[in-house]
NUTOR-379020 format. One record per residue (C-alpha): x, y, z. Coordinates in steps of 0.05 Angstrom, whole numbers, plus 5000, padded with zeros to 4 digits. Each point is the difference from the previous one (the first is absolute). Layout:
! NUTOR-379020
XYZ...
//
This chain:
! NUTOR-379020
399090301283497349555048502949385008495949414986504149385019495049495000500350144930506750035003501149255014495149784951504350394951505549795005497849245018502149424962495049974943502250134935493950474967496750435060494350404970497450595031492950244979495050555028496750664970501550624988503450365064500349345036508450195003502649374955505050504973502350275064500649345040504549754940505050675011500249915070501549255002505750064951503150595048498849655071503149314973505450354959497849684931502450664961506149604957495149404999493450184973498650234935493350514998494850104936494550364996494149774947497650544986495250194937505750154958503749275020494349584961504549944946503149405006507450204974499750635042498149595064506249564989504450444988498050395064501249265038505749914982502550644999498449975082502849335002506750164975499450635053501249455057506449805030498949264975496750124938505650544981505249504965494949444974493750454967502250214931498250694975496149954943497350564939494250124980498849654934492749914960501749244999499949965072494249725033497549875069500949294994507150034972501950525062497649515045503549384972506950535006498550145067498449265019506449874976504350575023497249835072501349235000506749995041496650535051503149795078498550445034492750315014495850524957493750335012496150124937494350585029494750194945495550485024491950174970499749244969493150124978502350454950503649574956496749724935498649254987506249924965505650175039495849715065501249344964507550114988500450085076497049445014504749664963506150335030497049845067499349314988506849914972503850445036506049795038499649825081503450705003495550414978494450245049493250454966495150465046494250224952495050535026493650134964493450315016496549384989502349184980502749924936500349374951506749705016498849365005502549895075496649425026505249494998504450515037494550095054499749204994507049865012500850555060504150474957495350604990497850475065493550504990499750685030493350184991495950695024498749675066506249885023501850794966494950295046503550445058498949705071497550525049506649975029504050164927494650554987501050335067507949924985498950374929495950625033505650025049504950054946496050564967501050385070491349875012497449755069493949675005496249755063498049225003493350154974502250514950504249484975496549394990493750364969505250244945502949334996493049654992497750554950506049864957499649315011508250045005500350314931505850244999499550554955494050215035503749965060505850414971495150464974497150075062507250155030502250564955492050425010501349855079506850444999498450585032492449845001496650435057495649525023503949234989493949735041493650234951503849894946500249305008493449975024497550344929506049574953496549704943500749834930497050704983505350335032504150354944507049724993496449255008494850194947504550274948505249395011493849514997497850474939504749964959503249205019494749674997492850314983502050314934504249434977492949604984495849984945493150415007495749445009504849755057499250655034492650004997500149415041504150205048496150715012494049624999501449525056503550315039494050085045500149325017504349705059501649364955498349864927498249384961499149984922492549944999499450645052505850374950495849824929493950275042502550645020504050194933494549744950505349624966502549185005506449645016501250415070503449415032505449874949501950725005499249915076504749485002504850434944500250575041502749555055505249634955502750624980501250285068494850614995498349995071493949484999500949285045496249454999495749775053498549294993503949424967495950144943502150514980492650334995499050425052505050655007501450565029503850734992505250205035497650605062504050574963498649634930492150085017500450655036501950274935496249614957493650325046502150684992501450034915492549684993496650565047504650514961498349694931492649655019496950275057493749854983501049254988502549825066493449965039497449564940506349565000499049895077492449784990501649524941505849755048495349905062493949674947505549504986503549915065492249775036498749574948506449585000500449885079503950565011495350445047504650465048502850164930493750184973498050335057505650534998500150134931492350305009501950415061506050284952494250214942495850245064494949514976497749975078493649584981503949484955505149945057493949915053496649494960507649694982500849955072493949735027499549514948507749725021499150105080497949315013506149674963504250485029498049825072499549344991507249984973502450445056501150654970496850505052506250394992498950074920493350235016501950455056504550384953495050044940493850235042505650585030500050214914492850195000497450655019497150015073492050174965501149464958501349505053493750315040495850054946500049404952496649385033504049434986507450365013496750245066498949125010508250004975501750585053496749605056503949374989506650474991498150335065498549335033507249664978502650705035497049895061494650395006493849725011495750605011502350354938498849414955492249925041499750784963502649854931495049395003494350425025501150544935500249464953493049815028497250694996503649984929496249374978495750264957505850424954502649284978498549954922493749375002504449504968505950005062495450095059499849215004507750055000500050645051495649715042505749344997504350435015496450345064499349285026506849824998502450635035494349895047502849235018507550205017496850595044496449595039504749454998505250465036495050265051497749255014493050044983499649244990491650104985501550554953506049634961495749354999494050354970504950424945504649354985492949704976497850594954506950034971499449214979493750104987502350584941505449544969497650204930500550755005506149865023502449534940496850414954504650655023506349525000500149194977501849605070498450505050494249735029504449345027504850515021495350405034495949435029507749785029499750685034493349855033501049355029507650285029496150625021494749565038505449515031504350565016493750415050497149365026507049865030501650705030491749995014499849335035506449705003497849315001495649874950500849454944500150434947507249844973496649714937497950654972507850165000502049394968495150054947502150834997506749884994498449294943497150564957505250555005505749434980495749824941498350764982507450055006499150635049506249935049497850625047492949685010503949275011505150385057494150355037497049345000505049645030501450565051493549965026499949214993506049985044496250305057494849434984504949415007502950325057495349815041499449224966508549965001505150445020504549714952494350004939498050845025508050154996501049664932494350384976503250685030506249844961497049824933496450764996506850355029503449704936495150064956499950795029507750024996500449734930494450494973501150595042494850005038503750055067496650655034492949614984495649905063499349234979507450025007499750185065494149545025504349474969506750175033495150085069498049334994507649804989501250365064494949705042502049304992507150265009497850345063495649365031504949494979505750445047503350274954499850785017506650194959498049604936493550265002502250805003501650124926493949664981496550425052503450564975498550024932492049935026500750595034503250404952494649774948493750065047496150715015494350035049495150464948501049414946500649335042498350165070497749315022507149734971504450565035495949765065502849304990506750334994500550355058497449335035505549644965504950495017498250155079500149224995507249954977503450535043497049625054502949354982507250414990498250305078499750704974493350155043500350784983499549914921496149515008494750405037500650544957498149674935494449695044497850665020499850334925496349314987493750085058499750714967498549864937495949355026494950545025500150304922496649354979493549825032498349224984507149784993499449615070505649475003505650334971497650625056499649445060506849794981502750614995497750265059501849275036508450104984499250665023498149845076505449484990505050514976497650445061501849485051507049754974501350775006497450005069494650454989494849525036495550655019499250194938499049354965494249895061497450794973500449774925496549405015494450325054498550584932497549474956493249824990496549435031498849564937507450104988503249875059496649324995503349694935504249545010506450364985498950545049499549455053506849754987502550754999496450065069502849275026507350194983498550705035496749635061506249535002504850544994498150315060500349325034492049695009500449414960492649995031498350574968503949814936495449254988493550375017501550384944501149454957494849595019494750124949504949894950498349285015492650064981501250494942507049974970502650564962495750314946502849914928505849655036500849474935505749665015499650185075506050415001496850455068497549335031506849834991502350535044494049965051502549335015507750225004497550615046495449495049506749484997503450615032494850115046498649285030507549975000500750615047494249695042504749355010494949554961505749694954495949464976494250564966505750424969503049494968493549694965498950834978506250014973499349314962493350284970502950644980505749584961494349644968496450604970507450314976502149184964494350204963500750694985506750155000500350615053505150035043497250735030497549715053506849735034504150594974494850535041499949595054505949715006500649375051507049764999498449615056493649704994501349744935507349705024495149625046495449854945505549664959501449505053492949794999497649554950497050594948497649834934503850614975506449905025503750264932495650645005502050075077507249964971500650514945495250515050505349875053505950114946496150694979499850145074506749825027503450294932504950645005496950535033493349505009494150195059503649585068493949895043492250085010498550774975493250145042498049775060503249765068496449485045496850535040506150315019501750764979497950134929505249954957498650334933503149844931505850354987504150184934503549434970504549964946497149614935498949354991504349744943500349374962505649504988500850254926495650364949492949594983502549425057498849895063507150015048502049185004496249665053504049695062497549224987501849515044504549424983500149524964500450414940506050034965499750814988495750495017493050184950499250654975494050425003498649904929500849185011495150075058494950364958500949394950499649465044493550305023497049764932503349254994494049695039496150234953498849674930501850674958504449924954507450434994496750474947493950115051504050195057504150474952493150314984498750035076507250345022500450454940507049704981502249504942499049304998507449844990501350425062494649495034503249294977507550285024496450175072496149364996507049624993503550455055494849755039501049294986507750125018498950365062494349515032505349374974494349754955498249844935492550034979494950565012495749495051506549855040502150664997492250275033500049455054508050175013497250725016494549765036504249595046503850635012495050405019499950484938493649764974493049885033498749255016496649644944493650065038499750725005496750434936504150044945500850734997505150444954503350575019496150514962496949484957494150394979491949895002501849284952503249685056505249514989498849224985502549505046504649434980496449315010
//
């Protein structure tokens, strides 16, 4: 006995009519015993049994109250009655109803295998149950729900179900039962019994008494099914020969199928009305559950269908590979193509299943199914896969979603030699196929001329593809534009082609194809990135969820999206928010399937140990990232920058000889981008020629940065020269670099440039002049001076001894997503926030709250409450006062200066009149 006292409590709760119901084996019976013993109900509860020979409605009364009268309370008021031929169930009833009226105190009436009773005396319960006195309590057990008539009960809170659900063992009660039956199991052992039986507990008992003494506990569970023969003859003889014959040839004859509807059962037994036996077979507890609200789609229980399987291949054998080819005929033509596709491997129909296959690969891809493919290409035979054309396209893909692009460049090249053994009427469709395959190949290794040529041949074949599957040319037109979008960015970084994304990712939401709609956004987001840092991290976010909620998670387009997340983590300072984002990119990303992405990861990354002053992780990641640079001929920026951090790294490490060595071994045209010139100014600087350090910047002048769009490296050119004219003494220089590095990161939102090269104190001296950043100067010098924060210049020292950067603990914000409270001067009457600066940034412009809410990435509400702290704190009471308040104070350029938002984006922002 295993104590179930969940079940327990619900008992022996306060309804009046608790009704337990399950099939066969599901231990009704023996959950009844052992509640009566553990709450000592013995004198109290009175036990029947319906059993066949109770359907007689005087003999079922008499048994009643027969047990009644057995009770301590029933004893004195329950009158022994004789049989007599006038006696019917009615008139036994109406006695009872009677002798029972003064009942105190309380009596359980228990009446065990429910179902069994006839019509009759199931309406003289009812009526005893309904007029019954408070006293008396009923628990009814049947295999399946009877016709009692309960509903007002369950209305009124007076009736509690029991149903097989909540009769199903918990791993935890099944491991207690094998324990009790003297059987150890490992963790494994265990819960592949307790799945198999589904928490049967029959099975699960059954299970118990073969384990005793079993040799091998382990491979027994492993081979437990419903053909094993103490759960086959139980099964046998409770439940499969209990039905009528043309019951039973419906369950032999779908049992093949994982689920079953009434249209697939009438198909596969020759005969009609499937679904109301379907849903009979469920009613009466035989081991068959509904699906769907429904009620149309069901299924068999595992050890119900293992032995369903094994009586048709001992009775039919040779109707099973016919029953699996009607099933998969069925399944492809109502939507239902994994289905379809398995039930022809099962028949060994290998070309059914490779034309099944290729015909749903697009759908399945677009929906994001790589893994259902992946696991139905592994059921074919290895020849088949190499020799039939179009699953050779299939393999390709599978092998691409895997990772391996030179393994799916094979597959594609055997479908091409195969060509020819296409049947004439699908080599339109094959050669669909090829092209699509060919696109995301390409698309992965960056071939922007290659995907823009294929994206046009697979518009231009929009009616092979809607001929093969209504819709699919939109869908795969989608595909083309996000797969042109998508290389032009990684290609050229800069180029306006965001409107083939937005038009990509308009015709996946109308195709209703989610995947297609999150890889579209994930590439998007690197797009806006470089337009807003606010607009690229929404973007990020909105394909993360979309991956969360659809499972999607270990995607690549997850992990671009998360990257671009992490970046504007990373340049807005905030190196700790940023790591699970960056994280979850790096867990996602492999260099054989996204190398140019897992280059801008290890960027990011050397990027944000830096900011946290942990030089040696930082160098490493930069160092795995200028090795694979050298992988990828034509991928020139992300390379320069890489390269770039890495002499950077070098010299906050103190390795100045061999940053000078790294920077000496590259090639000419290299060495003069402008990124490698900063690299070489903060090298020069570090080893104290501030000479040395503008020479090398000087070009810069002439020709800035190459694909430096928002000017985030001539940002830190002019940071790097501030240092340098300040260690020269030329105050008046530095401070007018500093000012135009401010005015390239107002626009763009980087802070990089101040957090690698920290200047405590030039930028203290900045603030006292009249800047037209001074908020900007504040929340840097908040970032800076914050717990832990950079203290002082980091390179360079007026000619003196070099001083090198050191390690420096991380630079840490005031709170999650805000910058640390900015010391303001008086007259305000508390201090702003970083999130209140940010906003104030915005009120000289004429966006509205719901614009800036776009801008930040936050609500509007949260917007108008830090519009109206602003108000407070500034002792004002309009948005005009409020931005010449500021302005007065120094937190906000001078009307004359250009209005400018903090990371405002390639719009700009609209001035107030």
């Amino acid at each position: 006995m295993i104590a179930r006292l969940e079940l327990f409590g619900r008992l022996g709760g306060p309804a009046r009519v608790t009704v337990v119901s399950g099939p066969a084996g599901s231990g009704k019976t023996v959950l009844l015993r052992s509640w009566i013993a553990e709450a000592g109900l013995a004198g109290r509860a009175a036990c029947v049994a319906a059993g066949q020979e109770e359907r007689d409605p005087q003999r079922f009364w008499l048994s009643v109250a027969g047990a009644l009268r057995q009770t301590d309370p029933g004893a004195g008021l329950v009158r022994a009655v004789s049989v007599a031929p006038e006696l019917d169930g009615w008139a036994l009833v109406e006695g009872l109803l009677k002798d029972l009226a003064p009942l105190a105190d309380p009596v359980w009436l228990l009446v065990d295998d429910v179902h069994e009773l006839g019509p009759e005396v199931l309406r003289q319960l009812e009526l005893l149950v309904m007029r019954a006195p408070d006293g008396l309590r009923f628990v009814l057990a049947a295999r399946h729900d009877v016709r009692l008539g309960l509903h007002r009960l369950r209305l009124e809170g007076e009736l509690t179900e029991i149903r097989s659900a909540d009769l199903s063992f918990t791993r935890g009660e099944a491991q207690a039962l094998f324990q009790s039956a003297g059987v150890e199991l490992s963790g494994p052992a265990l819960a592949q019994l307790h799945e198999q039986t589904e928490g049967w507990a029959a099975g699960l008992r059954l299970a118990a008494l073969s384990l005793t003494g079993h040799p091998d506990p382990e491979r027994f569970a492993a081979e437990f099914s419903g053909s094993e023969r103490t759960v086959a003859g139980y099964l046998l003889e409770e439940v499969l020969e209990r039905q009528s014959e043309p019951v039973r040839r419906l369950l032999l004859h779908t049992s093949v199928l994982d689920r079953v509807n009434g249209q697939l059962a009438d198909l596969l037994t020759g005969d009609a009305g499937g679904e109301a036996i379907l849903q009979d077979l469920e009613d009466a507890g035989a081991f068959v559950m509904s699906l769907d609200s429904r009620r149309s789609w069901f299924r068999y229980h595992r050890l119900f269908a293992d032995l369903l399987q094994l009586e048709l291949r001992r009775s039919a054998p040779g109707e099973v590979a016919g029953l699996h080819y009607a099933a998969a005929g069925w399944l492809a033509r109502h939507g239902y193509p994994v289905e379809a596709v398995r039930h022809a491997q099962a028949a060994r129909g290998w070309p059914l299943a490779a034309r099944l296959l290729a015909d749903a690969w697009p759908g399945l891809y677009l929906d994001g199914q790589s893994a259902a493919v992946h696991e139905l290409l592994a059921g074919f035979p290895a020849e088949t896969r190499v020799a039939d054309a179009e699953l050779a396209v299939v393999a390709a893909a599978d092998e691409l979603a895997q990772g391996s692009l030179e393994a799916a460049e094979r597959f594609l090249t055997l479908a091409g030699r195969n060509a020819e053994s296409v049947p004439a009427g699908r080599r339109e469709y094959a050669r669909l196929l090829l092209g699509v395959v060919r696109l995301l190949l390409d698309r992965q290794r960056g071939n922007l001329p290659a995907v823009g040529e294929e994206a046009r041949e697979l518009q231009a074949m929009a009616e092979v593809a809607d001929a093969a599957q209504p819709g699919l040319g939109a869908d795969l037109s989608a595909l083309a534009l996000i797969s042109v979008g998508s290389t032009e960015f990684w290609a050229t970084a800069f180029k306006d082609d965001e409107r083939c994304l937005e038009r990509g990712i308009a015709l996946a939401r109308q195709g209703g194809r989610p995947y297609l709609e999150f890889t579209g956004l994930a590439h998007q987001a690197l797009h806006e990135f470089y337009h807003s840092f606010a607009r690229g991290a929404e973007r990020g976010r909105q394909a993360a969820e979309l991956a969360e909620r659809h499972g999607w998670t270990d995607d690549p387009a997850a992990g671009s999206a998360c990257l671009v997340v992490a970046v504007v983590l990373v340049w807005q300072g905030q190196p700790d928010d940023a790591e699970p984002w960056l994280e979850r990119a790096e867990r996602t990303l492999t260099a054989d399937t996204q190398p140019v992405a897992v280059l801008a990861s290890r960027l990011v990354r050397g990027t944000l140990e830096l900011e946290r002053g942990r030089n040696v992780a930082a160098l490493a990641a930069l160092e795995a990232g200028e090795l694979l640079a050298r992988r990828l001929p034509g991928q020139r920026y992300p390379a320069a920058r890489i390269r770039a951090m890495l002499v950077h790294s070098l010299v906050r490490l103190g390795q100045a000889k061999r940053a000078g060595q790294f920077l000496a071994g590259l090639r000419e045209q290299d060495r003069e981008r402008g990124e490698i010139r900063v690299a070489a100014a903060v090298l020069r600087l570090a080893q104290g020629d501030p000479q040395a350090a503008l020479a090398a910047l000087a070009p810069l002048r002439e020709e800035p940065v190459l694909e430096d769009y928002w000017g985030f490296w001539q940002a830190r050119a002019e940071m790097v020269e501030a240092l340098a004219r300040d260690a020269l003494g030329d105050a008046e220089a530095a401070d007018a670099a500093v000012e135009r590095a401010l005015d390239l990161s107002e626009r763009s939102g980087d802070l990089t440039p101040f957090l690698l090269y920290p200047a405590s104190g030039l930028l203290e001296r900045h603030a006292r002049h009249r800047t037209a950043h001074a908020a900007l100067v504040a929340a840097i010098r908040s970032l800076l001076a914050g717990p832990g924060g950079y203290g002082g210049t980091a390179i360079g020292n007026g000619g003196r001894e070099p001083r090198m950067w050191e390690d420096n603990p991380p630079v840490r914000r005031g709170g999650p997503g805000e910058i640390a409270s900015a010391r303001l001067p008086a007259p305000l009457l508390e201090p702003i926030s970083g999130s209140e600066i940010r906003v104030l940034r915005y009120l000289p412009t004429n966006l509205t709250a719901p614009e800036i809410a776009r801008e930040l990435s936050v609500s509007t509400n949260t917007i108008k409450t830090q519009i109206r702290s602003l108000y407070a704190k500034l002792g004002t009471h309009s948005r005009a006062e409020a931005v010449e308040s500021a302005r007065a104070l120094g937190l906000l350029a001078p009307a004359s200066a250009r209005a400018g938002g903090y990371g405002n984006g390639r719009r700009g922002l609209r001035p107030l009149p």
